[in-house]
C-alpha positions, 0 to 999 in steps of 0.5 A, a space after each residue: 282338554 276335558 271337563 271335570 265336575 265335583 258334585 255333594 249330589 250323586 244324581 249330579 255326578 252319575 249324570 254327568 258321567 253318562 254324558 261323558 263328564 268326569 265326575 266325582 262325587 264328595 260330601 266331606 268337605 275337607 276332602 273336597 278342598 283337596 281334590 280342588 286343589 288336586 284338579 287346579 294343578 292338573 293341566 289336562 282339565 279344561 273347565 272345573 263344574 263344581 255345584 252351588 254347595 261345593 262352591 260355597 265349601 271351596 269358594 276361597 280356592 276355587 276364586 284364587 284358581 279363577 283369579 289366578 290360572 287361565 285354566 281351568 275355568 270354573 263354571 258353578 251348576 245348580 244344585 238341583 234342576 228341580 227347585 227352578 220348575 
């Protein structure tokens, strides 16, 4: 199994990829939706990290994927560190 995160943040998703994570970084919402939907049926993923604001974009899919599928599990991440120093 292996963890994937989708990210509007490319700080987000390069640091993820330095530590190991598969990372994609998207801003059109649209193709967000896709490539979330592209993941759920994609049975080598394990854990689905999406940030606050691709949660918000996808939330009605991202909640039939968690309501519906063992796996992938969703884990919502903050968008940025920052605003909680």
């Amino acid at each position: 199994m292996k963890m994937v995160c989708i990210s509007k943040s490319n700080d987000i998703a390069i640091g993820l990829r330095l530590a190991g994570v598969e990372s994609f970084y998207i801003r059109n919402d649209e193709q967000i939706i896709a490539k979330v939907k592209e993941i759920a049926k994609n049975k080598d993923v394990g854990i689905l990290n999406v940030t606050e604001d691709v949660y918000e974009v996808a939330k009605k899919e991202l909640t039939e994927i968690s309501e519906t599928q063992k796996l992938p599990l969703v884990v919502t991440i903050p968008n940025s560190a920052f605003k909680y120093c």
